[in-house]
N, C-alpha and C positions, 0 to 999 in steps of 0.2 A: 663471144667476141665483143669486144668493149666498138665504141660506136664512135667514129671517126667527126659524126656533126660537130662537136662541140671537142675545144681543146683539152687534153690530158692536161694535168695539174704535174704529174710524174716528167714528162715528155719535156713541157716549159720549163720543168726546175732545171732540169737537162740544160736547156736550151737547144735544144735536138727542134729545131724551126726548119720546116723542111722549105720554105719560102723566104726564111728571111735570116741573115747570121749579123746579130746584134753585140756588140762589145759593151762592158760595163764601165771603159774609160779608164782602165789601166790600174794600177795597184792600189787605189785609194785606202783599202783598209791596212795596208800593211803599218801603216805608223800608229794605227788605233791597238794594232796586236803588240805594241811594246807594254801596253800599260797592262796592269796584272787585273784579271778579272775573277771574278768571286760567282762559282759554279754549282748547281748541286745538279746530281741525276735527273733527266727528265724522263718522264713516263713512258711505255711503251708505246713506241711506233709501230703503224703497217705499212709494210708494203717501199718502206723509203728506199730511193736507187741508193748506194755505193757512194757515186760520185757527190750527191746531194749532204751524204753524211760526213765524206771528208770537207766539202763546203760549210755546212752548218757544226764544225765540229768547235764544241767548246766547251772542253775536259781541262781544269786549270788543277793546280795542285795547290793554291791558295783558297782559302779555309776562312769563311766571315768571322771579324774580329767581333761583331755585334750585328743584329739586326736593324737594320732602319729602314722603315720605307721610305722608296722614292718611288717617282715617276716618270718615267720617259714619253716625252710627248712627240706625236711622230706627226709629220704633216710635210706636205709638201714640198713646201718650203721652207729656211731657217729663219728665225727671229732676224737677221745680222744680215748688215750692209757690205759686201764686199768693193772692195777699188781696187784696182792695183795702183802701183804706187809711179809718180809722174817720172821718175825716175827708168819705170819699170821691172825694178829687181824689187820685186816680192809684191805682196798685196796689205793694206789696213783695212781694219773689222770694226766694225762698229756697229751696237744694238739697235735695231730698229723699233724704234717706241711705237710707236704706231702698230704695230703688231699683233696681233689679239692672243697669239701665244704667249707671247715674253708679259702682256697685260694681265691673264688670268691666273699669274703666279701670284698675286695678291689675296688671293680668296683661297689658294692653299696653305697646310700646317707649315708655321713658320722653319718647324726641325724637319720639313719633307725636303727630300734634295731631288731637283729637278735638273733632267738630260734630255737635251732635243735630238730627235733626228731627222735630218730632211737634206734637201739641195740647197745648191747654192741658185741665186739668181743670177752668176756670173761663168761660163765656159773658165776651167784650168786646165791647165796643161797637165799631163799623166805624169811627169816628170817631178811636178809642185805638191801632187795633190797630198803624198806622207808629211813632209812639211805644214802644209794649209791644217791635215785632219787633226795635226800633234796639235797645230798652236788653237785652233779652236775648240777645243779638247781642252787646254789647261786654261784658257782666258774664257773663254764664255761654256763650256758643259755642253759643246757641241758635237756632233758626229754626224758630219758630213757624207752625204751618199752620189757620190759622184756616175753620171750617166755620162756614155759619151752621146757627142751632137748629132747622131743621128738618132740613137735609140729614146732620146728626149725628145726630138720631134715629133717621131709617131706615135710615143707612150705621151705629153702633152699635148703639142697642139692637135695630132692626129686624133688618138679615140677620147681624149678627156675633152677639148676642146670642140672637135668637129664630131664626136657622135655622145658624148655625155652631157654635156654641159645644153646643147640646142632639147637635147630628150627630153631633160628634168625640168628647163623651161618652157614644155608642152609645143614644142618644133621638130613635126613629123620629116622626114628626108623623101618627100613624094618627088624627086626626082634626084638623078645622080650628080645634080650639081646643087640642090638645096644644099647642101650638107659639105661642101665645098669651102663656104666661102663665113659659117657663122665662128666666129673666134678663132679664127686658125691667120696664121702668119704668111708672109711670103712664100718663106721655105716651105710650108707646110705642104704648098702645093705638088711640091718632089718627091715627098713620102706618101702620094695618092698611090698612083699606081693600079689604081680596079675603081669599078663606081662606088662612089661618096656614102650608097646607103649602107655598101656592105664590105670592109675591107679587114680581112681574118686576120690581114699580118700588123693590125695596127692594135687589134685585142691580142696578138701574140706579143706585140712590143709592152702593152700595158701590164699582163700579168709577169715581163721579168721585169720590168721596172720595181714592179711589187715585191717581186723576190729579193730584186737588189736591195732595195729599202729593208725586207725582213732580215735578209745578213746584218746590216749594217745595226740594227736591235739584239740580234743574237750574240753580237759579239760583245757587247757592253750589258747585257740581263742576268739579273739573276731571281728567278722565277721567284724564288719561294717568297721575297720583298718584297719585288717591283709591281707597279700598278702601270699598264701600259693604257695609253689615250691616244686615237685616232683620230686624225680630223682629217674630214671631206670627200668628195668623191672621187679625188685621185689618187686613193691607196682604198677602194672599199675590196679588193683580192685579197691587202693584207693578214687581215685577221685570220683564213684559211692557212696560211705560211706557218706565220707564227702557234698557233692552235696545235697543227700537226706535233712540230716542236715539241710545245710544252702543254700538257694536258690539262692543266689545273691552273695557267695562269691566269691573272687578273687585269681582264684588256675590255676596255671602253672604246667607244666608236660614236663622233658626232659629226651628222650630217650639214656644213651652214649654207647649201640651197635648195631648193625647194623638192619634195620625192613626190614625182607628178602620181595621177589615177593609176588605177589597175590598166585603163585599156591605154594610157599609154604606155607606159612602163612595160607591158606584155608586148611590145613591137620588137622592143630589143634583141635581138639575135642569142645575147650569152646571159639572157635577165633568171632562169636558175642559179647558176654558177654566180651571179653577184648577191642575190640573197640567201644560198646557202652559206657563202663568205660572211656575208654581214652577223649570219645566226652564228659564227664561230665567237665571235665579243660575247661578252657578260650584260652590258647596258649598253645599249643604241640611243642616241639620243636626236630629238628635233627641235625647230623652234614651236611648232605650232600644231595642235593638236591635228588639223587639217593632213599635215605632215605625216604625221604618224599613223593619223587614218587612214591614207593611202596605202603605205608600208605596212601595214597589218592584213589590209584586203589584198594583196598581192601574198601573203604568206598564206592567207586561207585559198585564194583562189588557182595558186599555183601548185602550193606544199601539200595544204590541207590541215595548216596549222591554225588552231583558235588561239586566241587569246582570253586571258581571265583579268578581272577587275579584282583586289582584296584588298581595301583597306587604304585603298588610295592609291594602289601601286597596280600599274598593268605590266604583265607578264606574258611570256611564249612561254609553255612546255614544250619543250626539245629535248629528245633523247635522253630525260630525268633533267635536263638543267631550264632552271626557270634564267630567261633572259630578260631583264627589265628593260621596260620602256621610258625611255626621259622626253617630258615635253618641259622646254622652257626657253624663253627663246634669250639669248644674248646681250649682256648691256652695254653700257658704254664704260670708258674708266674716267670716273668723276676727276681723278687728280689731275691723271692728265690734263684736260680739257679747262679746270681749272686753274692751271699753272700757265694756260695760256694767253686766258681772262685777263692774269696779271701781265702782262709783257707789257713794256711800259707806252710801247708804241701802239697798242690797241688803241688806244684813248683818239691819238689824233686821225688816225684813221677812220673811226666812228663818227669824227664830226667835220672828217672829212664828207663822208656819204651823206649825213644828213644835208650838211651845204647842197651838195648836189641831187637831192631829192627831197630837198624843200619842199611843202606843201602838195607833197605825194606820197599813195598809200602803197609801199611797197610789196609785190609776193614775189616770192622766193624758191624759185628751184637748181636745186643742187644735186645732180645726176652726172655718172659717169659717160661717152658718147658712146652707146651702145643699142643694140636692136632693142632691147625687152625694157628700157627704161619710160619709153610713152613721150618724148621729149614733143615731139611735133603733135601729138592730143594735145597737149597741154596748150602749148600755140593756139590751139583749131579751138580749143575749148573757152581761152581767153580771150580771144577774137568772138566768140558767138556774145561772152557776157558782155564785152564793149558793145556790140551792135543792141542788143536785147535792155541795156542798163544805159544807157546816152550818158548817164551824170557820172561816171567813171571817164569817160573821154577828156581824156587830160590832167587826170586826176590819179588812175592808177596805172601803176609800172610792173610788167613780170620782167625780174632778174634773171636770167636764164645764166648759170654756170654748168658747162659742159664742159667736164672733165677731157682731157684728150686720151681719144680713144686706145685702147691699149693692142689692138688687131686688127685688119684689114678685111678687106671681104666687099665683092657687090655690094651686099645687101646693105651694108652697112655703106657706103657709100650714097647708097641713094635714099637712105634715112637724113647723111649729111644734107643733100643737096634739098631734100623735102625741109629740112629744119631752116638753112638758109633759102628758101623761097617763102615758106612762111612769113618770118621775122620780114624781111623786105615788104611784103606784100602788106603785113598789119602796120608797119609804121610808116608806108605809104598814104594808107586810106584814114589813118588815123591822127598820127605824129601832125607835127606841126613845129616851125622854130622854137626851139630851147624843150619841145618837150617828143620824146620816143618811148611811145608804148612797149616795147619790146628792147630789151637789152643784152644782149648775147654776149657770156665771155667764155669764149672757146680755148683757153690759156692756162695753164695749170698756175692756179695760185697760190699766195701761201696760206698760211694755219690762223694768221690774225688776221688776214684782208677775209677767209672763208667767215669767221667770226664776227668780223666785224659787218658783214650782209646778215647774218643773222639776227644781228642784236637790233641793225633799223627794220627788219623785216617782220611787217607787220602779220604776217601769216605765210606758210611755209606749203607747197604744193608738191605731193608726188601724186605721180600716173604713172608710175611703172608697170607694165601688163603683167609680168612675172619677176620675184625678187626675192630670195632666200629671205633673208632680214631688213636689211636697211636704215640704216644707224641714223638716217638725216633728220628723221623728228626728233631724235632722244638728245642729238649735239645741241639742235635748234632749242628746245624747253630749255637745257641748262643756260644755255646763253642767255636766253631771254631774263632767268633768273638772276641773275649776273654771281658778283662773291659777296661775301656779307661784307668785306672790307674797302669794299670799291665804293667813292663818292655819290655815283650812279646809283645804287643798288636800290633806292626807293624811288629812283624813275618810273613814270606809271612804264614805257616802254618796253622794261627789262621784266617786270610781273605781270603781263597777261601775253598769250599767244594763241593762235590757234593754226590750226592743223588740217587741212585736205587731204586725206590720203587717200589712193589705190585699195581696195579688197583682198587683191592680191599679192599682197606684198607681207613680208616674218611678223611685222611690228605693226602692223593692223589690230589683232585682237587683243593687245596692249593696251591702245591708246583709245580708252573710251569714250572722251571726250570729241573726239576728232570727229569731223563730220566725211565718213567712208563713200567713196565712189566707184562706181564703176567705170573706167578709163575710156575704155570704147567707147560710152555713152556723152559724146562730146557733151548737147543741151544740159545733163544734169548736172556733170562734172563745172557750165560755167555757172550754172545757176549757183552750184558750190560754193566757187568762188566768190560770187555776189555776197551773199549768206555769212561767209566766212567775216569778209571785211565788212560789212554790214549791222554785225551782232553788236549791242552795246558792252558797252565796257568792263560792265560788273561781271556781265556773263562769261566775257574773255578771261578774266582774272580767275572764276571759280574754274572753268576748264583747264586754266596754266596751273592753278593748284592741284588739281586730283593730278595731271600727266606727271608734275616734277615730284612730288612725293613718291612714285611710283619709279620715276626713270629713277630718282637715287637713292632710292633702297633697293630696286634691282637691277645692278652694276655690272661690270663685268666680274668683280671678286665675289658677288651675292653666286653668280652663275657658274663659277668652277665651285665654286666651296659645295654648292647642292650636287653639282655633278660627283664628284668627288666619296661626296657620303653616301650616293644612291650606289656607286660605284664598290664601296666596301659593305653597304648593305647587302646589295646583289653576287657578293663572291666569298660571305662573309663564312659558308660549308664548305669550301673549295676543298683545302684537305683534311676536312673528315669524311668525303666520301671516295668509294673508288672510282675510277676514272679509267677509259680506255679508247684508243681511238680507232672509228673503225672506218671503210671504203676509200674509195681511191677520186684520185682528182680533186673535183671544186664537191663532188662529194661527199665528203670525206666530214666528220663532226664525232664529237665526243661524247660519249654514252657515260655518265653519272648514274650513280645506282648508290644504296645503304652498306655497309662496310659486310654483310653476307648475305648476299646477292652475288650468285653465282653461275657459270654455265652447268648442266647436269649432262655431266659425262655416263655415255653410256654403258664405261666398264664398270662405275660405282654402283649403277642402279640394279644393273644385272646380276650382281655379287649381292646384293641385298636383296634381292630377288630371290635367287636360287635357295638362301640360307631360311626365310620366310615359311609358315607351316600355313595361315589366311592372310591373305589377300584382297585390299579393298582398291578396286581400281575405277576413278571417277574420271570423265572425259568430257570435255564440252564438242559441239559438230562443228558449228561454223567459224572459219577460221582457224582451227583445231587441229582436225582431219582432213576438212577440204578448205581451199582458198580463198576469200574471201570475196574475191575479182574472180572465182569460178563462175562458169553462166550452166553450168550441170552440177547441182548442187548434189546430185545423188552416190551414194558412197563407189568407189571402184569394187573392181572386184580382188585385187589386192588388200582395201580395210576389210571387206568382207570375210577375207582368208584370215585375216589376222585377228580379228573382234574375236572367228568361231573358237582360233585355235587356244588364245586366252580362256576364253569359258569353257571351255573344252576340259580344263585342268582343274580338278576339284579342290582344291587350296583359292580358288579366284573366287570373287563375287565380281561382275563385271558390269558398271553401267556407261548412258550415254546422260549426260546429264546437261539440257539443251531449253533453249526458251521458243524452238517451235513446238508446233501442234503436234500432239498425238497420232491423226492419221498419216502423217506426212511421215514422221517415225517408226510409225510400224510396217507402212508399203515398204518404204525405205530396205529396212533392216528383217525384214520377212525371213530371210536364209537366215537367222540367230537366232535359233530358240532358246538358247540359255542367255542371252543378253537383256538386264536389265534398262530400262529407260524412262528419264523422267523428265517429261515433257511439260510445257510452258513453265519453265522455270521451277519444274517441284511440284505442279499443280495439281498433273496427275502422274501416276508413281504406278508402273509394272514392272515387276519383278522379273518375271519370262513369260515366254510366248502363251503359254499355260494355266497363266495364273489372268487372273479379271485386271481391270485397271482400278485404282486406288486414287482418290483426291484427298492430298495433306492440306488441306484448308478446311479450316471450319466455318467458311463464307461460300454460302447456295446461294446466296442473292445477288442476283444480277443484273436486278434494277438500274444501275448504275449506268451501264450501257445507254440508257435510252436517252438520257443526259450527254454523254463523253460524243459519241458518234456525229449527231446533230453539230456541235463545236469542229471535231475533227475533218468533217465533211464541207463545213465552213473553211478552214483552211487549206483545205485539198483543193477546193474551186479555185481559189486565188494564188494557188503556189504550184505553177506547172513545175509538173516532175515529181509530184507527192504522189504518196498511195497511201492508205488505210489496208491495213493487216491485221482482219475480223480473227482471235480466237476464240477456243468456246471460255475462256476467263479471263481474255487478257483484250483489249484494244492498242494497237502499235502504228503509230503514224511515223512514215518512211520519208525520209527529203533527202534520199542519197544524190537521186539524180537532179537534182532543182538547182539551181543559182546558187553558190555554197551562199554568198553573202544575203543574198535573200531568203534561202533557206533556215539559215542557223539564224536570220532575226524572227522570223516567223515562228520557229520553234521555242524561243523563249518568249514570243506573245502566248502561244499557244500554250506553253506550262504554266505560265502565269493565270491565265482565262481557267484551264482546268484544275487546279488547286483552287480556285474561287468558286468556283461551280460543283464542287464533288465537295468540297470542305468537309460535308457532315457527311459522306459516305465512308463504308470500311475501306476504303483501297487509296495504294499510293500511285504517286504519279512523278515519274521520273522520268530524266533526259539520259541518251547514251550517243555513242557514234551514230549521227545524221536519224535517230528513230526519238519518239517522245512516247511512251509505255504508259497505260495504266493498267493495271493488275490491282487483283484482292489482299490486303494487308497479311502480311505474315507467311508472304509466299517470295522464297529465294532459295537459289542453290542453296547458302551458306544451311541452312534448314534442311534440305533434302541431306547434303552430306551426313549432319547429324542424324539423322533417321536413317540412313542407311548403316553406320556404322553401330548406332545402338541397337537396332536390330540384328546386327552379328553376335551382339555382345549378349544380348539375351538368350540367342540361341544356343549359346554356348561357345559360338566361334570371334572368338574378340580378337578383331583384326593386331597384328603384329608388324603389316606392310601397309602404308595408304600412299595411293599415287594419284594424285589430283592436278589436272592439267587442264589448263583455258585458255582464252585470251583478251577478252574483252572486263570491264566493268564488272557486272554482274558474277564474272566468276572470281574475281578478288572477295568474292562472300565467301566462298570455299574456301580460299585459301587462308583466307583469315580466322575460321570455322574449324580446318585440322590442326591448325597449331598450338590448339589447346584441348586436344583429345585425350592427351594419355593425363592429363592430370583432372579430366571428370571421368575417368574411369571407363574411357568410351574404345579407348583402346590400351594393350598393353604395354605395362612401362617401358621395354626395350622397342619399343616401334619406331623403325625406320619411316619416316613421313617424308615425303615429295613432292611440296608443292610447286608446279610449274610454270611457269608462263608463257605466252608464244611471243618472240620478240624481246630486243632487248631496250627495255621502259622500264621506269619505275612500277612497283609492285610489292603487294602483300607476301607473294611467294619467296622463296628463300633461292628457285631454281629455274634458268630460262632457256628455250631452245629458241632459233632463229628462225625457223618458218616452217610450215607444214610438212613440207618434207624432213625434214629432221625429226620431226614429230612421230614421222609413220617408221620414221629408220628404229626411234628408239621402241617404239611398240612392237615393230618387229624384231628387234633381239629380244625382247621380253617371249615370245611367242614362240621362238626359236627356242627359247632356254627351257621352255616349256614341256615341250616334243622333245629335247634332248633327256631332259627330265622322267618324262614317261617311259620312253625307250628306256632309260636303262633301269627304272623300274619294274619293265615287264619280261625283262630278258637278263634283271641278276639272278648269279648261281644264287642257290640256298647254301645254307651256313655248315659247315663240316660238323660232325657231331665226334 
């Protein structure tokens, strides 16, 4: 019975919302379906409803005249300014430069053809919208995804606004009106409806928003091309959508604010289902390694997914697919901002401000009016350096531009009223005729008045407490720079700057030079300040040098163009492997494998069975036969029936071939006296019950032990949840049950320590799922197998049939071990070989079954075939004479 906690992924594409009936605003795609779209087959789906399929259907009978890539960049919102028009018949469009979309088309292949899709920032009428979608469609390569006004409310301001957006900037909902009131609108308040922490129909609004947005991709893609890029956290369901779709496409995903810790991030109610979403993209990208740190310990400590380091590049393994990880964070676009440089009225604006801040050393901040910007720290912190520094009193000015606020909210109201009691208060105690410590413009300004506070501003402050990136130092260094062509430009003013920033904020580990603060910490953050306008001249100018070198080399076009390449790096095997999708809901992901890599059907193996005269049949235990998550590790009495009935059949040689101990194996498996077993990895080798135990190493020295234990025992003390697992050859340290994240770093201190310590001993020392191994050199299945099979071959009986099934690491030695039997002579040329694996991952085998139960299903038709086998051996007629 599928579990009702968490939304069906099938149910939502439905729209089958047993709480909530959302409209998508009316025919909007229908004027997008006249243009002719270029389709190829997409890969098998599971499990898709009906209705979902005539929805996403896009079967075209035109045929690509050529290949080219493009890329559809999907986000939120579109590049483009809508109006309607004063008249009001019809609406005008116009690009919005400002954009970081429409700006990062500069850093891609000039012959790449670029398609947006997103919304508008404007309500249309359902009447308009085939109209709107044609003409932005052939004027700007748009494809507009139309929401109507409710289902935008709850899908925006409800769960991205009032429970995503407060998450991610580390704003827990410890009460049902926290969460009420951070980013969300007026309206917003009508689509509550249940308390603030927990409102199921506002994650039911967001994932069809996401579906609406993956139509509105489906109908304009054509996989085998297109490179699709995601941005932000109000499409992170997407990528599940589209994935399902098409198996092998080519979709990036970048985050631009902040992916808080594991223990926040695990508050979330639906935080599975958003990063198995995310693992559907090829490359996820952040701005800041911090960023990605996060997101990575939420895949280990949720999923149980590691990540690997090669060569520069970090990586998830996910069901065969390597997903890359992008850190880098965001630039600015030099043109722009240089084209603004020029406008001819900057100039008297600039000297306009200096008139009026004559003989004053201006700082500068430049923050949106928002809860997580620090606006009133900054205040409290400039006010401690006035009191603490006398000889600024009257001398220095913080600028305060405070953007107007873009949403409502308490909270945000009594940050206002904190900011204006401040400001009052400090240029009460401080101010004096003609001069005001504090200067507040709470006014949305323009682009050259923003500019031109820069250009006199002798240093630039954030204190933001949380801030995805934050563009205000990278604007502030160019300006300071000025253009090489401007009068000014070897102004001492326009070449040195400096820099106060927040810790917390994208563009922190950027700007080296900057003297970094912690916000909260009013005393340091004014001593900052002091510090900052303080520093002599020479030093300002070497710190504006390293910061502007750095802001304009990496731009916003430096930043797509890397994304971009990481992006065909990272999907660069897409169709030369196979590809299939399996599970349901959020789910649901794509299994990548080598082009034969296959399931092992149990009518082929039985049929190849039956025609077999020997028998080589190789088995691993754990994970195998029984489950890995078993807490009775001991065989049933069902494997029992079936090991006997196997051996039982004189064409079988039949082992268990396992990396526990010996005694544990033979209590174990006591009812099988014809079953062979080779415990600790091959270490030691019985043949049956009958026969002695055998060690295939030529290592009795165990010295070694006295060394490994003492270290292993050292980090068992310090790593609750560790055990040590004494065999008589092998030492295995356990961190299943420990802190994954503390765990899996202690296990590569710990492989590291023992490879330095053991160097000159014979044995190796390796890492597997959550255990660190050391064992005597020259001891692995892949060996055992060979020694078993060359032993039939000597006897006379050279296997014809090898079935080798595992699941873990160490039994990829096996598999890799029969695949070249018949040609050393170890089996014969017509041998059918089976190598298995439990689960469907990449692997050495050729053949994989899904979980242990399938495993004992196909064992038992073998065993069945068996006994039928016998039977009619023992009860055919004889031959007529």
């Amino acid at each position: 019975m599928m579990s009702r906690s968490y939304t069906n992924l099938l149910d939502l594409a439905s729209g089958n919302f047993a709480a909530l009936s959302l409209g998508a605003g009316g025919g909007g795609g229908r004027g997008l379906r006249r243009m002719p779209r270029v389709m190829t087959v997409p890969g098998t789906l599971a499990d898709l409803q009906e209705e979902e399929e005539r929805a996403n259907s896009v079967a075209s009978d035109v045929q690509s005249s050529q290949a080219q890539d493009r890329i559809i960049i999907v986000a939120n919102q579109l590049p483009v300014r809508a109006r309607r028009r004063p008249d009001g018949r019809g609406w005008t469009f116009a690009w919005d430069e400002d954009s970081l979309l429409l700006q990062l088309k500069d850093g891609l292949p000039d012959d790449m053809e670029v398609l947006y899709v997103g919304s508008l920032n404007v309500d249309v009428e359902p009447h308009e919208q085939d109209d709107v979608a044609q003409a932005l469609l052939e004027r700007f390569k748009c494809v507009p995804a139309f929401l109507s006004p409710d289902l935008h409310e709850r899908f925006y301001h409800g769960f991205c606004k009032r429970r995503l957006w407060p998450l991610f900037h580390y704003m827990l909902p410890f009460s049902a009106s926290s969460t009420s009131d951070h980013g969300s609108s007026g309206r917003a308040g009508a689509a509550r409806g249940s308390d603030g922490r927990y409102d199921r129909s506002l994650w039911e609004a967001y994932v069809l928003a996401n579906k609406l947005f993956s139509q509105k991709v489906i109908e304009v893609i054509n996989p085998e091309d297109d490179y699709v890029w995601i941005h932000d956290y109000h499409l992170m369901a997407l990528p599940t959508f589209l994935r399902r779709r098409f198996n092998r496409l080519r979709m990036g995903f970048f985050l631009h604010v902040p992916f808080p810790s594991s223990e926040i991030y695990r508050t979330l109610p639906f935080r599975e289902e958003i990063l198995k979403a995310l693992l559907n993209c090829d490359l996820i990208g952040f701005h800041t390694f911090d960023y990605a740190r996060h997101f990575l310990s939420c895949c280990s400590r949720m999923l149980g997914i590691e990540y690997q380091s090669k060569r520069g590049y970090i990586g998830l393994d996910y069901f065969g697919r390597t997903i890359g990880i992008k850190i880098l964070p965001v630039g600015i676009h030099m043109g722009q901002l240089q084209s603004v440089l020029r406008l001819p009225d900057k100039e008297w604006r600039v000297n306009e401000l200096r008139q009026q801040f004559e003989g004053k050393t201006v700082l500068l901040g430049v923050d949106d009016m928002d809860i997580f910007k620090g606006i009133n720290l900054k205040l409290l912190a400039f006010e401690h350096m006035l009191k603490l520094h006398p000889k600024w009193q009257g001398r220095a000015v913080l600028v305060q531009i405070a953007n107007p606020a873009r949403a409502q909210g308490k909270d945000l109201k009594e940050i206002q009223n904190e900011i204006e009691e401040s400001c009052e208060r400090i240029n009460k105690a401080f101010g004096h005729a003609g001069y005001s410590p504090v200067v507040l413009i709470d006014r949305t300004i323009s682009a050259v008045e923003k500019i031109a506070y820069y250009i006199i501003a002798e240093c630039v402050v954030v204190t933001a407490v949380r801030d995805g990136m934050n563009l205000t130092p990278y604007e502030y260094i160019v300006c300071r720079q000025g253009i090489s062509d401007s009068k000014d430009s070897e102004a001492d003013g326009q070449k040195k700057s400096m820099l106060v920033v927040s810790e917390f904020i994208g563009c922190s580990p950027s700007l080296s030079g900057a003297i970094r603060i912690n916000p909260w910490n009013i005393e340091t953050t004014g001593e900052a300040m002091n510090e900052a306008i303080s520093l002599a001249d020479g030093e300002k100018q070497l710190r504006h040098e390293k910061h502007y070198r750095y802001v304009s080399t990496h731009d916003v076009a430096y930043w797509s163009k890397s994304f971009q390449q990481d992006m065909e790096r990272t999907c660069k095997d897409h169709f030369r492997r196979n590809c299939w999708g399996i599970g349901l809901g959020f789910g649901f992901r794509v299994v990548a494998v080598e082009p034969n890599f296959r399931k092992l059907h149990v009518d082929g193996i039985v049929s190849a069975y039956m025609k077999a005269k020997r028998r080589a049949i190789l088995m691993d235990y754990d994970g195998t036969l029984v489950p890995l998550a078993s807490i009775n590790k001991q065989p049933t009495a069902e494997i029992i029936r079936i090991i006997n009935t196997l051996c039982a059949d004189k064409k079988n040689v039949v082992f268990i071939v396992s990396g526990r101990g010996r005694n544990h194996l033979g209590d174990w498996f006591l009812p099988c006296e014809k079953l062979g077993i080779a415990a600790e990895h091959g270490y030691f080798v019985r043949w049956s019950q009958d026969e002695e135990w055998e060690t295939y190493s030529q290592s009795t020295d165990f010295g070694w032990m006295q060394i490994a234990e003492p270290v292993m025992k050292l980090y068992t003390e310090s790593t609750d949840g560790s055990s040590i697992e004494p065999k008589e050859s092998a030492l295995v340290w356990h961190h299943r049950d420990a802190d994954p994240g503390f765990g899996s770093s202690q296990a590569k201190e710990m492989l590291d320590h023992l490879e330095s310590v053991l160097a000159n001993e014979p044995v190796s020392v390796k890492s597997g799922k959550f255990i660190v191994e050391v064992k005597p050199q020259g001891v692995s299945k892949g060996l055992v197998a060979e020694k078993i099979l060359s032993a039939m071959a000597e006897n006379g009986r050279q296997a014809d049939f090898v079935l080798c099934i595992g699941d873990d690491r160490s039994d990829e030695e096996m598999f890799e071990d029969i695949a070249g039997v018949v040609t050393r002579n170890l089996a014969a040329p017509d041998t059918s070989i089976f190598g298995c694996t439990v689960g469907q991952k990449p692997s050495k085998a050729r053949y994989y079954l899904d979980d242990t139960a399938e495993v004992r299903n196909m064992l038992g038709a073998l065993a069945d075939a068996s006994e039928e086998s016998s039977f009619e051996e023992r009860f055919e007629p004889p031959l007529s004479t």
